[in-house]
C-alpha positions in Angstrom: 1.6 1.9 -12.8 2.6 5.6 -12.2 1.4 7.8 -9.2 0.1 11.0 -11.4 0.7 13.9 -9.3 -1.5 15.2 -6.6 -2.9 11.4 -6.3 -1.1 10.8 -2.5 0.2 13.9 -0.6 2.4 11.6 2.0 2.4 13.8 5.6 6.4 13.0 7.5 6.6 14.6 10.9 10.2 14.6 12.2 11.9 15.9 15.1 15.7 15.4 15.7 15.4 12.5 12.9 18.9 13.8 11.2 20.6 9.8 11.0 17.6 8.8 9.1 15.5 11.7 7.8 17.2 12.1 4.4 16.9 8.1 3.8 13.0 8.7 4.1 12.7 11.8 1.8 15.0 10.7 -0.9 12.7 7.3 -1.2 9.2 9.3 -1.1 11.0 11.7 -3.7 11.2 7.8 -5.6 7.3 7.8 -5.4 6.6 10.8 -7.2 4.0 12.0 -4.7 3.7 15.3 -3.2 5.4 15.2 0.5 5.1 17.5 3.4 7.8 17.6 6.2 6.4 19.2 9.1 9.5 19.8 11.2 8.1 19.7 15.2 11.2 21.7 16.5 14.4 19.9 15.7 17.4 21.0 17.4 20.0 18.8 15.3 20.8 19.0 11.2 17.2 18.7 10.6 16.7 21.9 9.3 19.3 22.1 7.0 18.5 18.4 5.2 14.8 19.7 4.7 16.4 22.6 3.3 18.2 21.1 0.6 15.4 18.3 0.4 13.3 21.7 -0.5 15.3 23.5 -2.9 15.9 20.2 -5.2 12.4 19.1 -5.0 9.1 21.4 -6.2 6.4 18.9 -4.7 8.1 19.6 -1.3 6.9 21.5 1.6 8.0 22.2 4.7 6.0 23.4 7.7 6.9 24.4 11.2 5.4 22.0 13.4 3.7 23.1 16.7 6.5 22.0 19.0 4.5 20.1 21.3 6.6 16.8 21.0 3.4 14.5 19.8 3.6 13.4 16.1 -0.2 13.5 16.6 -0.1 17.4 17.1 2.4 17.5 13.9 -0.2 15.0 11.3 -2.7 16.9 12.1 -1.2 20.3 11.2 0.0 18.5 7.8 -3.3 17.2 7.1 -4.8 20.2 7.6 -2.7 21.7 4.6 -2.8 18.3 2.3 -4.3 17.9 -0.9 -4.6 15.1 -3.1 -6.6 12.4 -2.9 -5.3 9.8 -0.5 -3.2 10.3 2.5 0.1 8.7 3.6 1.4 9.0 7.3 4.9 8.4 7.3 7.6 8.3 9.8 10.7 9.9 9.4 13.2 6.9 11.1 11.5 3.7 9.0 12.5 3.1 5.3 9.7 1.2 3.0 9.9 -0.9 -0.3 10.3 1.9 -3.3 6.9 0.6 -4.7 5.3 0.8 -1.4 2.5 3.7 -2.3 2.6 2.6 -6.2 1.6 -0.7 -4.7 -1.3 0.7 -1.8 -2.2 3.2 -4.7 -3.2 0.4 -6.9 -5.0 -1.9 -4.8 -7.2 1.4 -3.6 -8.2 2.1 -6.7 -8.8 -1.5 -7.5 -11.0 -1.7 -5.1 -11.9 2.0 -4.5 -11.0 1.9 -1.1 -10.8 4.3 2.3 -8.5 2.6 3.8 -5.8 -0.2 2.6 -2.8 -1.7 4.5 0.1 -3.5 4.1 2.2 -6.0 6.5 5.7 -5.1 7.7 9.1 -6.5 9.0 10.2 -5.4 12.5 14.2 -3.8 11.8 16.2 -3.7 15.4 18.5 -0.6 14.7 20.5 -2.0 17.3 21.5 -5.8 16.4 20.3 -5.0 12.5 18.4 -8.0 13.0 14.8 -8.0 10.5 11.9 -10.4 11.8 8.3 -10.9 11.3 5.5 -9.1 13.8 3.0 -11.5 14.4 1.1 -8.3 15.3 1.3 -6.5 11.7 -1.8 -7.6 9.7 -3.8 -10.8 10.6 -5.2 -11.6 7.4 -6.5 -15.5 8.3 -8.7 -13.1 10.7 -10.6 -10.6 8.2 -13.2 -11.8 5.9 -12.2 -13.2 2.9 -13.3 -10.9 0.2 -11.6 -7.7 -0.6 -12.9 -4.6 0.0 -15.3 -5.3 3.2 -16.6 -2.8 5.7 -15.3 -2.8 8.8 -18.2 -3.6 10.4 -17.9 -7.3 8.9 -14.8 -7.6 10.7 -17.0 -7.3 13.7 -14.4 -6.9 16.7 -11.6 -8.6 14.9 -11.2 -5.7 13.3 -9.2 -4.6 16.6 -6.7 -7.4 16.8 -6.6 -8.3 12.7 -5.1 -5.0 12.1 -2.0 -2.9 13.8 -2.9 1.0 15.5 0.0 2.2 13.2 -0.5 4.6 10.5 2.5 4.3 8.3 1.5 0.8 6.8 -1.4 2.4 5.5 -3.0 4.5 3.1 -6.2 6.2 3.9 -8.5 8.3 1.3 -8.7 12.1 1.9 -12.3 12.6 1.6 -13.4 9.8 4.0 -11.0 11.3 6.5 -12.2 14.6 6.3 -15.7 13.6 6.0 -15.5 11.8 9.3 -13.3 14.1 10.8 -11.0 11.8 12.0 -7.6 13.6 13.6 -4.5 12.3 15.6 -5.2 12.1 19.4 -2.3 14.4 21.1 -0.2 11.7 22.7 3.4 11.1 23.0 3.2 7.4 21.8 -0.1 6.2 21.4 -1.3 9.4 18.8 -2.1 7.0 15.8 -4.4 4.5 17.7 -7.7 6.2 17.9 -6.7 7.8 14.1 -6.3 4.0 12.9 -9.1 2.2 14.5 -12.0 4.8 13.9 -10.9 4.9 10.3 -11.0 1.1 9.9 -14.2 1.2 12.1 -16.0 3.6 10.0 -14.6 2.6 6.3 -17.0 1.3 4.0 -14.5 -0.1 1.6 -10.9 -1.7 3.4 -8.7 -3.6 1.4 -5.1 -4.8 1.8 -1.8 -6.5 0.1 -0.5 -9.8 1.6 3.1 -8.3 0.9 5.6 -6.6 3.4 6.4 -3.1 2.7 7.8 -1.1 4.9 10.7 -1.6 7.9 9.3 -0.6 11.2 12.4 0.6 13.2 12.5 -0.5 16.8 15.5 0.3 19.7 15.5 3.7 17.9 16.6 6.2 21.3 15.6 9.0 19.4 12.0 7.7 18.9 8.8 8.6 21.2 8.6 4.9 21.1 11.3 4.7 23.4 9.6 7.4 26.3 7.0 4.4 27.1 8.0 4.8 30.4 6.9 8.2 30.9 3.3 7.9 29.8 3.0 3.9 30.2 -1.0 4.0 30.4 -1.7 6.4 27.4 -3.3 4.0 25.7 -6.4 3.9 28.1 -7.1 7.6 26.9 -7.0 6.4 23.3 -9.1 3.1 24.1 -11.7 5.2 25.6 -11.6 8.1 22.9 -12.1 4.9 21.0 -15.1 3.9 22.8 -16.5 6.7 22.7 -16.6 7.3 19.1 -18.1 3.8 18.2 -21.0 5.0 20.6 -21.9 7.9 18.9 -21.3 6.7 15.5 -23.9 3.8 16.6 -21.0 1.3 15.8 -20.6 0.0 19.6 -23.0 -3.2 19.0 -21.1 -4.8 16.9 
């Protein structure tokens, strides 16, 4: 299968992501999907890889982000300014099978999916070392037909599925129609984003396959500032809450 254009607009925040920003573009550029960098401030060579990235690649735009140091802050301003219909959220320091969107492209069409997700290896940019997150996609937990609503996953739905984004592919109009945005964390911006999308879908599907490489001991990732916001996560589990309540989705 090919991606026809305008099918996935794929949405890469990056800030200070020069060691493994031009590994990320050149494999979306492999996709042949439209892809917008929204640069959140970088003070480091940045600047100058989007440039080039921008002048050898017409689908290619490049947006100042807001500089508020949440990649929340910087999806949303790229979603804002996305077209296409599906939306890929990914980050700039992981690296990803080159058929990773053909592949989530597919199986949401298939099935006409809002949301469908893939499963992932954990890479340690420190040791090199690639393993297995028992945490990425709990299939044996999900119902066994393909798509379901999320509301057939019942709870499970929480603990079946990971809060990340990037693993993902999520269709444009049922985002927008929901109004579903990124909370404006440091570390915990995807969660609510996820979840309420999962929560709400009509239609979520997923491939038993692994897809992307989810880099961990990255210093230059918000992942590694847990210590400075350790109970951010109770804002998103209650913006959470809060949501399922007024969408009359809390009962089950």
């Amino acid at each position: 299968m090919t991606i026809e254009r305008n099918d996935i607009l794929a949405v890469i925040p990056t800030y200070n992501n020069e060691k493994t920003l031009a590994r990320v573009i050149g494999e979306v550029r492999r996709y042949c999907t439209d892809v917008l960098v929204v640069n959140d401030g970088s003070t480091d060579s940045t600047p100058a890889i989007l440039e080039e990235f921008a002048a050898g690649e017409p689908r290619a735009r490049i947006l100042a982000g807001p500089g508020r140091g949440t990649a929340g802050a910087a999806r949303n301003l790229g979603m804002a300014e996305a077209t296409g219909d599906y939306l890929a959220f990914l980050d700039a320091d992981d690296f990803f099978l080159p058929s990773m969107l053909e592949e989530l492209h597919g199986r949401a069409v298939a099935d006409d999916a809002d949301v469908v997700a893939a499963k992932f290896f954990v890479y340690n940019d420190v040791t090199r070392e690639v393993t297995q997150a028992e945490w990425m996609l709990k299939v044996d937990e999900l119902p066994r037909r393909r798509p379901f609503a999320g509301s057939d996953a019942g709870a499970g739905l929480f603990t079946a599925f990971n809060p990340a984004a990037w693993n993902k592919l999520f269709r444009a109009d049922f985002v927008r129609g929901h109004g579903l945005e990124f909370q404006e964390l440091r570390r915990t911006n995807d969660a609510y984003f996820t979840y309420m999308s999962l929560a709400l879908a009509k239609k979520i599907t997923y491939l038993d396959r692994h897809l992307v490489n989810y880099r961990v001991a990255n210093s230059a990732s918000l992942q590694a500032t847990v210590h400075q916001d350790p109970l951010e996560f109770v804002q998103a589990l209650e913006a959470m809450r809060a949501t399922l309540q007024e969408k009359k989705a809390w009962g089950w």
